[in-house]
N, C-alpha and C positions, 0 to 999 in steps of 0.2 A: 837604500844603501846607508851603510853607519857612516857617522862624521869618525875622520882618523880622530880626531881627541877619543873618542868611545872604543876605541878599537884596545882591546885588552893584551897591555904586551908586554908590562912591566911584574916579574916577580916579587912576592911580600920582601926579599932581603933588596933588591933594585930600589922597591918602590920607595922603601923607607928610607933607605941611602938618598935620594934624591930629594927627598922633602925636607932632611932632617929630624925624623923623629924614628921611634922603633918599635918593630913589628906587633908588638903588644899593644900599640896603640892605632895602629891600623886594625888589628882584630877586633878591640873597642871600638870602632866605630862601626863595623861591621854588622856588633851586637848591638849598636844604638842602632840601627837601622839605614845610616843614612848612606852608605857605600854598601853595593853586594857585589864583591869581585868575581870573576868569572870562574871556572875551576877548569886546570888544566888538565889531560887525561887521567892526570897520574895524581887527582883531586887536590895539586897547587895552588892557592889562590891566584887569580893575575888582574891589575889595576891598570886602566885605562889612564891618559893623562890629566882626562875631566874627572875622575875619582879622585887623582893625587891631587889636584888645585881645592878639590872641596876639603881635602883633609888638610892641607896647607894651610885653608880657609881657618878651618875650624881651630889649628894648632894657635893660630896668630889669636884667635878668638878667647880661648884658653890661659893665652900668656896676658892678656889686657884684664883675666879676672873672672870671664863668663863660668859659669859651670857647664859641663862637657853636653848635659841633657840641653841648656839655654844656648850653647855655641851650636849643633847639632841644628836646631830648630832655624836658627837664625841665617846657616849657611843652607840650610833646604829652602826658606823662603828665597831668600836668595837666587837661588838657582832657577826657582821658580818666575820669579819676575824677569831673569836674564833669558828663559826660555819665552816669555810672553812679548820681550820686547824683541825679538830675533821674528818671532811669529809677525807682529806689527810690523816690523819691517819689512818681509816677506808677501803683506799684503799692501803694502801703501800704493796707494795711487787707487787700488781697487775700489769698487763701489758696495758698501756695507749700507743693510738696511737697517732702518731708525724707526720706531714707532714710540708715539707715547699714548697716554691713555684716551686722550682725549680724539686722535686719530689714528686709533686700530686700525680702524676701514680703510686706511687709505696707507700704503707704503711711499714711504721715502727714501731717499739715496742722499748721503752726504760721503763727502770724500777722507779715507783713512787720514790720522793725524800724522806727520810725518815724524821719522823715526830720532830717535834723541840718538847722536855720539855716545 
């Protein structure tokens, strides 16, 4: 089941009213790749709340100087790591196996690192 941030409910004129920016710049980002908004039946785009926080992301990235392709890139890695650490979280306490070269043959268990605030 989707997380409600994912859940697509915001209109391109909602969405941009709420972030502060305008609808030509949510469609650039659309074409940079890093947002693909849902399409309504009547082929509207519509933006999730985790879409509007990356383009938020990216606007704040923008006003400090980034270029849109470098702000883009930046708020994807981003996302990326925020996704990895929700993941670690999700597994802490579990038991992940550990191998290094010298002892292929043999598996080991060490305990997940706990999750950073």
């Amino acid at each position: 089941m989707a997380n409600s941030a994912d859940q697509p409910e915001f209109s391109m004129g909602r969405a941009a009213e709420l972030i502060g920016v305008t609808p030509a710049f949510l469609r650039s980002l659309d074409e940079a790749g890093l947002i693909s908004p849902e399409r309504s039946a009547g082929g509207h785009r519509r933006y999730s709340r985790h879409q509007l926080d990356l383009a938020a992301r990216v606007r704040q990235l923008l006003d400090e100087g980034l270029l849109l392709t470098a702000a883009c890139r930046v708020v994807s890695l981003e996302d990326q790591l925020d996704a990895a650490h929700r993941r670690i979280a999700e597994l802490e306490g579990a038991l992940i196996p550990r191998q290094t070269r010298r002892d292929l043959g043999t598996t080991r268990y060490y305990r997940a690192p706990a999750a950073r605030p």
